[in-house]
Jmol script that loads the backbone (N, CA, C; Angstrom):
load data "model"
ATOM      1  N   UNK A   1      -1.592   5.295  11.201  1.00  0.00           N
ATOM      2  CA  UNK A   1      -2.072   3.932  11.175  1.00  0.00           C
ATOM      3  C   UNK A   1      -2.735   3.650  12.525  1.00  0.00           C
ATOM      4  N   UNK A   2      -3.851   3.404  12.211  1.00  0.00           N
ATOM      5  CA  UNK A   2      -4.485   2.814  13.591  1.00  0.00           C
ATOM      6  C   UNK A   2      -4.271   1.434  14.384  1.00  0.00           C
ATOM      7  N   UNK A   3      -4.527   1.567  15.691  1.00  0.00           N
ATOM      8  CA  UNK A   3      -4.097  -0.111  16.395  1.00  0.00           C
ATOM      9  C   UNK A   3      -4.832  -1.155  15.663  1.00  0.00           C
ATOM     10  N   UNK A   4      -6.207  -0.783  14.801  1.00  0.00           N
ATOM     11  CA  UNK A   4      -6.380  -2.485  14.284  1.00  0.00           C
ATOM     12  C   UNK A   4      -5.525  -2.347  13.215  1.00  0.00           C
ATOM     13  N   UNK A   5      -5.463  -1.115  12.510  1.00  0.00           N
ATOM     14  CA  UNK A   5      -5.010  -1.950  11.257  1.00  0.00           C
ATOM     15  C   UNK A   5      -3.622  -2.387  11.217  1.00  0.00           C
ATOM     16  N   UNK A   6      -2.918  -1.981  12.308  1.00  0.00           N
ATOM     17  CA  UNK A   6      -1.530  -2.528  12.332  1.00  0.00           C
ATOM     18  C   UNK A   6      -1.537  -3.867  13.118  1.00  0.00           C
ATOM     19  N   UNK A   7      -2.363  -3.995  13.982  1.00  0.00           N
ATOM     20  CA  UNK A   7      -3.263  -6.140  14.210  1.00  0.00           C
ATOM     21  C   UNK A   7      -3.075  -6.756  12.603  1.00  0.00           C
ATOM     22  N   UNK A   8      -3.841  -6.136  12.061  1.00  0.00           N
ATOM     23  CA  UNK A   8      -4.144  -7.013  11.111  1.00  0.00           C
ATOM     24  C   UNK A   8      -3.388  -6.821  10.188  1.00  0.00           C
ATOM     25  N   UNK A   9      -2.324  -5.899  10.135  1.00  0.00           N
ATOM     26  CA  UNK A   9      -0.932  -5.738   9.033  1.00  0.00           C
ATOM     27  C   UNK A   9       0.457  -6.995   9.606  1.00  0.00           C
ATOM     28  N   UNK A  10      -0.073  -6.948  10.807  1.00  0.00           N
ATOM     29  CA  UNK A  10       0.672  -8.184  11.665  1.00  0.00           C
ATOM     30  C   UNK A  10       0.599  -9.367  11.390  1.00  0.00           C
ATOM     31  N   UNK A  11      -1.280  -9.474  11.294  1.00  0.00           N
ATOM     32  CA  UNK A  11      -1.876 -10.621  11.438  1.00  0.00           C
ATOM     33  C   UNK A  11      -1.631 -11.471   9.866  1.00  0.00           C
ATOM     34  N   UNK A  12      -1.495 -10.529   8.975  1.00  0.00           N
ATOM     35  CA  UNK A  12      -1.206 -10.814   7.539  1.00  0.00           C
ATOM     36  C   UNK A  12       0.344 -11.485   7.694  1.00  0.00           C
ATOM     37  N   UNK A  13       1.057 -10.083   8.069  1.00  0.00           N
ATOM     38  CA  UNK A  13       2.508 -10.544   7.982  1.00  0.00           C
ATOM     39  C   UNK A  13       3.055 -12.436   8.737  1.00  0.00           C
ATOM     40  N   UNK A  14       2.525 -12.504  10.140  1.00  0.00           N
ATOM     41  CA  UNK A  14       2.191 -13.722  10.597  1.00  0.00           C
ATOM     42  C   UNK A  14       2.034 -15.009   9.849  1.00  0.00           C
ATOM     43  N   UNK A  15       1.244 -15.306   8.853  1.00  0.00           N
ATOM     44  CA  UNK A  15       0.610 -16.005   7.940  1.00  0.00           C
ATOM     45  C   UNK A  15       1.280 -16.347   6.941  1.00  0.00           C
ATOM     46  N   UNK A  16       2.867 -15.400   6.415  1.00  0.00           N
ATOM     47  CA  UNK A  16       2.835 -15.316   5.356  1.00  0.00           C
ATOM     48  C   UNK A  16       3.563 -16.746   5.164  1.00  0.00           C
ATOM     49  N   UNK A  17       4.595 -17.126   6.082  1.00  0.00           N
ATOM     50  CA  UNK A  17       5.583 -18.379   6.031  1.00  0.00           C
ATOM     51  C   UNK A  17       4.462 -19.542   5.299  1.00  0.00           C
ATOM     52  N   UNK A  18       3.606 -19.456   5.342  1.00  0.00           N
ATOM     53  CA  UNK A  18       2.513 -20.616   5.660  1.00  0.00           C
ATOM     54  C   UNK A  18       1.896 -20.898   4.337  1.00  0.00           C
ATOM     55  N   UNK A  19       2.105 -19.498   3.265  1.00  0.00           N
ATOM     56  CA  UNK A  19       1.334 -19.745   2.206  1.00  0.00           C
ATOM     57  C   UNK A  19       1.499 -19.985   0.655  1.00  0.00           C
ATOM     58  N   UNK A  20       2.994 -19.594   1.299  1.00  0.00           N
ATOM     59  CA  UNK A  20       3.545 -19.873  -0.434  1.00  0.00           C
ATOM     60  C   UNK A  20       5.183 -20.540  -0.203  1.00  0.00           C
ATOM     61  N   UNK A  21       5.656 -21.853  -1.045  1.00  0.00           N
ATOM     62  CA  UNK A  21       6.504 -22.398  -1.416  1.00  0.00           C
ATOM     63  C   UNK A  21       7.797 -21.495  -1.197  1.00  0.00           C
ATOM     64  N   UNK A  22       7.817 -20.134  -1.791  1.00  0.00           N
ATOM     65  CA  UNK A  22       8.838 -19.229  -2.356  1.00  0.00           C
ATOM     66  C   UNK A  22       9.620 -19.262  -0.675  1.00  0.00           C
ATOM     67  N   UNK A  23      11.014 -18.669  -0.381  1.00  0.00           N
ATOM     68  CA  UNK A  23      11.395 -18.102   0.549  1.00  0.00           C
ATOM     69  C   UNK A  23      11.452 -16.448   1.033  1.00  0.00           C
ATOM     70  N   UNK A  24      10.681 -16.292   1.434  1.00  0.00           N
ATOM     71  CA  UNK A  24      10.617 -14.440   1.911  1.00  0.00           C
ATOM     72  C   UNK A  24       9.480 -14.337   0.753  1.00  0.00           C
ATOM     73  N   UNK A  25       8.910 -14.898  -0.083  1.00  0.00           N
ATOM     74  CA  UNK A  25       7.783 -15.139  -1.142  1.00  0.00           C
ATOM     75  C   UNK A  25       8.358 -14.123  -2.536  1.00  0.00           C
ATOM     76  N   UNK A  26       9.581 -14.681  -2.343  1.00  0.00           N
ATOM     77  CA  UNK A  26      10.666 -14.119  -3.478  1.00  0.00           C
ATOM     78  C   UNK A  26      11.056 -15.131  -3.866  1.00  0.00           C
ATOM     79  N   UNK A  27      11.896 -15.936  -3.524  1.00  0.00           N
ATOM     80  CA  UNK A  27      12.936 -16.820  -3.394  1.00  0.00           C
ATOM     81  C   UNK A  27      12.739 -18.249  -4.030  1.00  0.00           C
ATOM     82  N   UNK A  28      12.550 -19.048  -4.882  1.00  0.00           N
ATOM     83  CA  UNK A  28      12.219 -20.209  -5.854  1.00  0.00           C
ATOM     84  C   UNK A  28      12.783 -21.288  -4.866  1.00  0.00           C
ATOM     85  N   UNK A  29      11.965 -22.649  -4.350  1.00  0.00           N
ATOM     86  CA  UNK A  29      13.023 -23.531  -3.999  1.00  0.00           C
ATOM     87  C   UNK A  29      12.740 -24.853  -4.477  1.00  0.00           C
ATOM     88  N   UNK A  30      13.860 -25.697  -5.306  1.00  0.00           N
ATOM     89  CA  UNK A  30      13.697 -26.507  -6.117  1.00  0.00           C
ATOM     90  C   UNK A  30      12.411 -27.444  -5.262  1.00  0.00           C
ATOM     91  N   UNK A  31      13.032 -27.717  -4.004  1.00  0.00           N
ATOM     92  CA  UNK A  31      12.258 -28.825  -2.924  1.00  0.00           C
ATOM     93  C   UNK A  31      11.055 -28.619  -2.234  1.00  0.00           C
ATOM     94  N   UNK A  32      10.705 -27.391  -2.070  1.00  0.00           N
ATOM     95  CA  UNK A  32       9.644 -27.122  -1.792  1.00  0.00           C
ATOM     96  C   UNK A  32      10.173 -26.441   0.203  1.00  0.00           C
ATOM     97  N   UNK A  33       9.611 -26.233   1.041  1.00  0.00           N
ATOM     98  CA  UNK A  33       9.868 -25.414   2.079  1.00  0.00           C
ATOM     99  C   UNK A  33       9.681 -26.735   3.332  1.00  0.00           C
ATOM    100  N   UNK A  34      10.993 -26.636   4.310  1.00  0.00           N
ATOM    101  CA  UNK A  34      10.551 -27.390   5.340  1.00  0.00           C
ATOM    102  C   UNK A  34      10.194 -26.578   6.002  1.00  0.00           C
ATOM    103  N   UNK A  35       9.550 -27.805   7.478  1.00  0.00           N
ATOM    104  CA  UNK A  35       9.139 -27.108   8.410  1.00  0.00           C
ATOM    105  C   UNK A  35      10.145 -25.786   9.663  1.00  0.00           C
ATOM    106  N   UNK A  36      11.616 -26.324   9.139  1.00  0.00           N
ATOM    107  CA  UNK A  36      12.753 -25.253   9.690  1.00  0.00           C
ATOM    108  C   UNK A  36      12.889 -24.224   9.254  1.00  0.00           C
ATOM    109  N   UNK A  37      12.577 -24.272   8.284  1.00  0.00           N
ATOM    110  CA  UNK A  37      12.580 -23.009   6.809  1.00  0.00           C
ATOM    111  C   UNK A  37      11.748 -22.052   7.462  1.00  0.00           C
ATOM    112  N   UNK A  38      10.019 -22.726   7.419  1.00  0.00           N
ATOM    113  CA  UNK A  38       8.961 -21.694   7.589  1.00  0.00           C
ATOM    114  C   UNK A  38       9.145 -21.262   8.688  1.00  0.00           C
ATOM    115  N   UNK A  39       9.548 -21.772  10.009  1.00  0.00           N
ATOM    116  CA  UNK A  39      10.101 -21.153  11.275  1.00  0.00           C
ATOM    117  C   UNK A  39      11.004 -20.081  11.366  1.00  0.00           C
ATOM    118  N   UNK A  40      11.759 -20.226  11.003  1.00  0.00           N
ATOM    119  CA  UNK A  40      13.247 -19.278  10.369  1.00  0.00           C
ATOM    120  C   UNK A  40      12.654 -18.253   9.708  1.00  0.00           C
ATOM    121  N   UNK A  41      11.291 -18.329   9.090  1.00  0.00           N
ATOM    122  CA  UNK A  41      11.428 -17.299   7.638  1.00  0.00           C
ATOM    123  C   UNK A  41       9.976 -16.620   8.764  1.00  0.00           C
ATOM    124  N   UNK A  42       9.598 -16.976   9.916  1.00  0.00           N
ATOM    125  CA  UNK A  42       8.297 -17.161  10.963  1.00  0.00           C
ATOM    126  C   UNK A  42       8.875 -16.055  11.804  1.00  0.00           C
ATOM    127  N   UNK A  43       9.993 -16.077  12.379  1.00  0.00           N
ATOM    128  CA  UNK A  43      11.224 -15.673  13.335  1.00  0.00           C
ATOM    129  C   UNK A  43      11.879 -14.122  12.464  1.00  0.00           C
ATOM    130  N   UNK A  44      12.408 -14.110  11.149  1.00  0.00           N
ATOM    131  CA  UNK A  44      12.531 -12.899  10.561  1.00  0.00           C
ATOM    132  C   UNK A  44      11.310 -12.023  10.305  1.00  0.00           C
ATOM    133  N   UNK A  45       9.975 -12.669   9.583  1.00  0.00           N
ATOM    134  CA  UNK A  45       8.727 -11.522  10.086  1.00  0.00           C
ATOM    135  C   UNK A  45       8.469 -10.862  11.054  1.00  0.00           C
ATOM    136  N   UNK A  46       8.767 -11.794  12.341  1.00  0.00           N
ATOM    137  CA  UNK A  46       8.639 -10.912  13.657  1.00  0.00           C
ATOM    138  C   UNK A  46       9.491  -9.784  13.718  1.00  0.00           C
ATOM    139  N   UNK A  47      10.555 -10.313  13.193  1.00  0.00           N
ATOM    140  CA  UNK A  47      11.651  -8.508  13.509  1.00  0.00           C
ATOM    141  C   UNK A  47      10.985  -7.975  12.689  1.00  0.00           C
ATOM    142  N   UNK A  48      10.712  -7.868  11.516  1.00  0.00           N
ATOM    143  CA  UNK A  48       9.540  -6.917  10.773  1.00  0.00           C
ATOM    144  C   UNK A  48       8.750  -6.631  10.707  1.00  0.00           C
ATOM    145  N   UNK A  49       7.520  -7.244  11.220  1.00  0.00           N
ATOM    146  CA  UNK A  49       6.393  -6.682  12.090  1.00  0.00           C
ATOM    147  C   UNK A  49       6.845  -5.701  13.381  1.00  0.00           C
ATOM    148  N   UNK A  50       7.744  -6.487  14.080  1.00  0.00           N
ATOM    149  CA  UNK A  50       8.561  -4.963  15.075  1.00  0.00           C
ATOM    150  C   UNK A  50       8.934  -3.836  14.649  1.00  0.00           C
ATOM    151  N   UNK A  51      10.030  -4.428  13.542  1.00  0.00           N
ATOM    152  CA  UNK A  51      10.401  -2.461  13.313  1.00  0.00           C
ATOM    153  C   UNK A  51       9.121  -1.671  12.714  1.00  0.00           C
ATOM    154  N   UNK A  52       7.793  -2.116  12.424  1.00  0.00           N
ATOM    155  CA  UNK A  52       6.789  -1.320  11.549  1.00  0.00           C
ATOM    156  C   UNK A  52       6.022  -0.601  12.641  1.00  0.00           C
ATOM    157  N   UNK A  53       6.213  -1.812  14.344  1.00  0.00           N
ATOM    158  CA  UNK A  53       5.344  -1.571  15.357  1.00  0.00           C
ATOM    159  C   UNK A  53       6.221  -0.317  16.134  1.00  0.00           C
ATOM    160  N   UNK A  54       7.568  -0.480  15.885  1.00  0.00           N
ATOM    161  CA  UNK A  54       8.445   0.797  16.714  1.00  0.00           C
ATOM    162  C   UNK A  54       8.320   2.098  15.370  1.00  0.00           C
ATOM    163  N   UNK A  55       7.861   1.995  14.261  1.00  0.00           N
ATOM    164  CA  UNK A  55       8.044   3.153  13.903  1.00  0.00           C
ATOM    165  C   UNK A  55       6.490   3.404  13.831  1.00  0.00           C
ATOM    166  N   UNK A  56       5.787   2.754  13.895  1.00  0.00           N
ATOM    167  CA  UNK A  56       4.429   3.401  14.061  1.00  0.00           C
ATOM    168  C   UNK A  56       4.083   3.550  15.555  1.00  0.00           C
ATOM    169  N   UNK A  57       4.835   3.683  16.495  1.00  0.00           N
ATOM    170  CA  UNK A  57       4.955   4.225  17.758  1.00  0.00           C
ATOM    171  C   UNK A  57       5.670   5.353  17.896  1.00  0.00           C
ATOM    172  N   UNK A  58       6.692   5.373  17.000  1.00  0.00           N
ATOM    173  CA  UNK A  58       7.553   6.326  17.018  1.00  0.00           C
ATOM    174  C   UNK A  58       6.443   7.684  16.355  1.00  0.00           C
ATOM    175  N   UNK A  59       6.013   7.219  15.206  1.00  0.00           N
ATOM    176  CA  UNK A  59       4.908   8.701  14.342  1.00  0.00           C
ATOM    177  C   UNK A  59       3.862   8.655  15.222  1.00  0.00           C
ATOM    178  N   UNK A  60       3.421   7.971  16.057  1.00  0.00           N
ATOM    179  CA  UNK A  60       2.354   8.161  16.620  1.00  0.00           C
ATOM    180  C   UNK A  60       2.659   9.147  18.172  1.00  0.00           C
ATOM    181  N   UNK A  61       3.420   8.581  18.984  1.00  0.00           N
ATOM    182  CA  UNK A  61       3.777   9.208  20.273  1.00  0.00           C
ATOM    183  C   UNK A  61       5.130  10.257  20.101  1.00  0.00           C
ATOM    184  N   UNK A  62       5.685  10.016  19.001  1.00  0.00           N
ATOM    185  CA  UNK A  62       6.764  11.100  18.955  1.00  0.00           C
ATOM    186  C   UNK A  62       8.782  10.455  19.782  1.00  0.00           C
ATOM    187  N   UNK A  63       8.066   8.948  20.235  1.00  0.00           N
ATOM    188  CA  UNK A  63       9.533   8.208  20.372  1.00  0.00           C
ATOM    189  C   UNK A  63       9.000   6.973  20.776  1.00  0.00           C
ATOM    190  N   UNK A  64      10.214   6.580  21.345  1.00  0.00           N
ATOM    191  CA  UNK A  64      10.081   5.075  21.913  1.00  0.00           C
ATOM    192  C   UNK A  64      10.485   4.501  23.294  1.00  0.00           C
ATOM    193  N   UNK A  65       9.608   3.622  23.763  1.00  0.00           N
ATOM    194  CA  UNK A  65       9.571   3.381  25.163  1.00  0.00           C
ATOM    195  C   UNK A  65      10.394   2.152  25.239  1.00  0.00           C
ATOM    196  N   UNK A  66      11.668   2.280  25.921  1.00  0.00           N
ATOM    197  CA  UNK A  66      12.549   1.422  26.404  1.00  0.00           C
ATOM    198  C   UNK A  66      11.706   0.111  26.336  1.00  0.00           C
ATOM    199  N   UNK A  67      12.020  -1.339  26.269  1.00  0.00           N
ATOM    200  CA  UNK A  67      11.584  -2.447  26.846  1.00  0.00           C
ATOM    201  C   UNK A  67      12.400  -3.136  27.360  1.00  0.00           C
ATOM    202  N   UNK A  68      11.879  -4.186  28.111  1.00  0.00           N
ATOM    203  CA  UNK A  68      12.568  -5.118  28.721  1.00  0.00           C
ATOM    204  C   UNK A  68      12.829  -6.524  27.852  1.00  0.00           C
ATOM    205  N   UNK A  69      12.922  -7.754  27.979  1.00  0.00           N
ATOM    206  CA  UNK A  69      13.007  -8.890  27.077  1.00  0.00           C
ATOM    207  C   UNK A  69      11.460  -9.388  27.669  1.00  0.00           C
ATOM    208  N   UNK A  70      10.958  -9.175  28.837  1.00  0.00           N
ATOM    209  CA  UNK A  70       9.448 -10.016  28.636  1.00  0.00           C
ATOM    210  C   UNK A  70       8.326  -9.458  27.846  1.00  0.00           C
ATOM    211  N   UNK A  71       8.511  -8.073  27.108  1.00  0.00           N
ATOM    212  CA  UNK A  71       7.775  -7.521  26.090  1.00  0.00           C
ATOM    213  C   UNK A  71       7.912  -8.302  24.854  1.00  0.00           C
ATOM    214  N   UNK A  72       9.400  -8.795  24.516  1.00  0.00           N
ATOM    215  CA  UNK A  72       9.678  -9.677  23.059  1.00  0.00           C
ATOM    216  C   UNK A  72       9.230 -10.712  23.364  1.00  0.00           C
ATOM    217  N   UNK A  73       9.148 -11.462  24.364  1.00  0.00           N
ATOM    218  CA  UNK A  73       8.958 -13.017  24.529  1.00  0.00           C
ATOM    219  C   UNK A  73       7.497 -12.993  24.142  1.00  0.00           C
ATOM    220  N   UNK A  74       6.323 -11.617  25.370  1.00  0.00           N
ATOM    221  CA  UNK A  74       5.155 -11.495  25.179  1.00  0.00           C
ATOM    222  C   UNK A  74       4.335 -11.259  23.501  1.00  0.00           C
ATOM    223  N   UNK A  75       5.656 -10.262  23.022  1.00  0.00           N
ATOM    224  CA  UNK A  75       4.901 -10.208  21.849  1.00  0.00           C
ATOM    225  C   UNK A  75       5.193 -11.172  20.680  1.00  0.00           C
ATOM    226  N   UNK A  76       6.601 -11.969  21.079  1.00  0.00           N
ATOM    227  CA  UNK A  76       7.101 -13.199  20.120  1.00  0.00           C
ATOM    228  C   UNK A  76       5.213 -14.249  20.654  1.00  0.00           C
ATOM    229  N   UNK A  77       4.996 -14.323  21.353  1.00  0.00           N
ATOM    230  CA  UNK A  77       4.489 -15.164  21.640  1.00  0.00           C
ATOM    231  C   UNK A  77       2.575 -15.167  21.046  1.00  0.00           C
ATOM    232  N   UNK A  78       2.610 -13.515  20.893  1.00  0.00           N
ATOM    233  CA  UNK A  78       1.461 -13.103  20.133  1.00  0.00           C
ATOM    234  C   UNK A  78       1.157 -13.582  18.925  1.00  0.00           C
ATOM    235  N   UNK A  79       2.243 -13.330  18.446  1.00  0.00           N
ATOM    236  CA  UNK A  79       2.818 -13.344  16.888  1.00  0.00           C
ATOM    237  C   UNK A  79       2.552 -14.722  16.379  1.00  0.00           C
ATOM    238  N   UNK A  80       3.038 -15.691  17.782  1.00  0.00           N
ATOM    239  CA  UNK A  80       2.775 -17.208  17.162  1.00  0.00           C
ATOM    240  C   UNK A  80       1.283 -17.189  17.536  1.00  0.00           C
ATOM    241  N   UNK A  81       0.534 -16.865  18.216  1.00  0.00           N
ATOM    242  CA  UNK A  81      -1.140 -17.191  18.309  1.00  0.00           C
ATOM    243  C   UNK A  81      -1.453 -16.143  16.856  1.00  0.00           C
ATOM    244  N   UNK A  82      -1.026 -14.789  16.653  1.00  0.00           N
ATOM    245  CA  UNK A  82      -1.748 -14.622  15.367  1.00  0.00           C
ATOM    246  C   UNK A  82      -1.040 -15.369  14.027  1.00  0.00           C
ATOM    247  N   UNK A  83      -0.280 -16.382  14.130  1.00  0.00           N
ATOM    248  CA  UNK A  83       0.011 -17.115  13.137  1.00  0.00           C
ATOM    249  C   UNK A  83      -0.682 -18.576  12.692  1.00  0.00           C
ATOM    250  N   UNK A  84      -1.624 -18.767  13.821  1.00  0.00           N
ATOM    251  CA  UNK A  84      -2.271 -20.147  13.542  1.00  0.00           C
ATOM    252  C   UNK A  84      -2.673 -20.293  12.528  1.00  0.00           C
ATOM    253  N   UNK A  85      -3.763 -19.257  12.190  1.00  0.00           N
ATOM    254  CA  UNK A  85      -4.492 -19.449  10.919  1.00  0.00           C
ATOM    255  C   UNK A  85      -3.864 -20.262   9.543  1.00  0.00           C
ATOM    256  N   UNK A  86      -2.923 -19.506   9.457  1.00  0.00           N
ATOM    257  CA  UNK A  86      -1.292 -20.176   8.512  1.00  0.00           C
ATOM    258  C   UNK A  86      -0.998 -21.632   8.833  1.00  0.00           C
ATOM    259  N   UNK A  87      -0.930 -21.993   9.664  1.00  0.00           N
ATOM    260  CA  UNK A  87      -0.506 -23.145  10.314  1.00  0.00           C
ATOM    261  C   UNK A  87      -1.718 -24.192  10.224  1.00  0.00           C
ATOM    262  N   UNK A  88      -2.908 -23.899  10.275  1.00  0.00           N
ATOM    263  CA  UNK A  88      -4.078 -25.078  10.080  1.00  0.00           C
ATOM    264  C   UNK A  88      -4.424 -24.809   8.773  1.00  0.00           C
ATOM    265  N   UNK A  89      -4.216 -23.666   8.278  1.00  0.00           N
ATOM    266  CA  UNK A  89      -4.497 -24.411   6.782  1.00  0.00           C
ATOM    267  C   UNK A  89      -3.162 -24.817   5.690  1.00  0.00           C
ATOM    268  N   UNK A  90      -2.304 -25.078   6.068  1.00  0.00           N
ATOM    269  CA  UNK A  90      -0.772 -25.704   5.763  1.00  0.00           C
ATOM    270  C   UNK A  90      -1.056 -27.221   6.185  1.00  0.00           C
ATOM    271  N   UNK A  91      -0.793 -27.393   7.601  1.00  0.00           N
ATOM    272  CA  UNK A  91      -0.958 -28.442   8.252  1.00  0.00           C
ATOM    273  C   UNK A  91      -1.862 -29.054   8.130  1.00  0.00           C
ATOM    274  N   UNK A  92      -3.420 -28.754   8.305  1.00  0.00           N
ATOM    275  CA  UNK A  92      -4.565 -29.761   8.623  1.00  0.00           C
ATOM    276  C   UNK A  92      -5.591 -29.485   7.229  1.00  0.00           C
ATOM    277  N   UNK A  93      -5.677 -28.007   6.558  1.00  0.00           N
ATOM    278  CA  UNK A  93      -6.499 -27.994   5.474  1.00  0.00           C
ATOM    279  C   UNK A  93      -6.197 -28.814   4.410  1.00  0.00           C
ATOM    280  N   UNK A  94      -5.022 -28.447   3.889  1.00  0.00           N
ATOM    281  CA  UNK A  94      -4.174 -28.952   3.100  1.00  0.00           C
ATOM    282  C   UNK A  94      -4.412 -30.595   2.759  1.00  0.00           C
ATOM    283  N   UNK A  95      -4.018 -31.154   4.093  1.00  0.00           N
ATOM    284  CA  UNK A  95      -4.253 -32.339   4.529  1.00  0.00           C
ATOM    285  C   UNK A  95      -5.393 -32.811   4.324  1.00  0.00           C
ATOM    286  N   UNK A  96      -6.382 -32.284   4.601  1.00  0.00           N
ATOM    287  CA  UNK A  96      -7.476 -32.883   4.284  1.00  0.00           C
ATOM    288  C   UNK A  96      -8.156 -33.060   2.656  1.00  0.00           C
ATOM    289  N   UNK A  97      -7.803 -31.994   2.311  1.00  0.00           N
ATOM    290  CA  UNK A  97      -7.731 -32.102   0.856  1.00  0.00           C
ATOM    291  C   UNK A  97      -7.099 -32.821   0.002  1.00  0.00           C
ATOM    292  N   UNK A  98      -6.005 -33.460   0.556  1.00  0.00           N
ATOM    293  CA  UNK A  98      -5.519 -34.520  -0.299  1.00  0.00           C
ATOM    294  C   UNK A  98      -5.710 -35.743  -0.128  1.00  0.00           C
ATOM    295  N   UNK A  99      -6.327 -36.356   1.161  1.00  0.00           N
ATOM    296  CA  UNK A  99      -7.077 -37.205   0.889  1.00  0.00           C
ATOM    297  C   UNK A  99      -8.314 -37.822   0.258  1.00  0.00           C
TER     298      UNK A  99
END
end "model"
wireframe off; spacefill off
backbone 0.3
color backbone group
């Protein structure tokens, strides 16, 4: 797997809280999804976008390079800039359309 396409296997995964009602886009919910929910369900993608990013480091270089916690914060923090897209069209597209 190459570095974009695992960007943009990210950049997908990122998005997903944002686009469908379901929980984990399995999960039926009578009420529809709060905004704690999609955070929470925002927060478990990231560990899964990680373990895909440590094992496609792992097949690629042959192991894995120790980190520190300002690598998670740095890349928690990626994760929320490649999640906007999700977030303005939830929040503001959405919105505009129903007026």
């Amino acid at each position: 797997m190459s570095s974009l396409s695992l960007i943009l296997l990210i950049t997908i995964i990122a998005n997903l809280p944002w686009i469908s009602e379901r929980l984990f886009l399995a999960i039926p919910l009578t009420k529809g999804k709060s905004s704690w929910l999609r955070l929470f369900e925002l927060v478990v993608f990231y560990f899964i976008s990680l373990a895909i990013a440590v094992m496609t480091e792992k097949n690629m270089d042959g192991g894995i390079h120790p980190q520190n916690w300002e690598f998670y914060v740095t890349t928690f923090s990626g994760f929320l800039v490649l999640a906007v897209p999700g977030v303005v069209y939830r929040y503001q597209w959405l919105a505009l359309k129903q007026k």
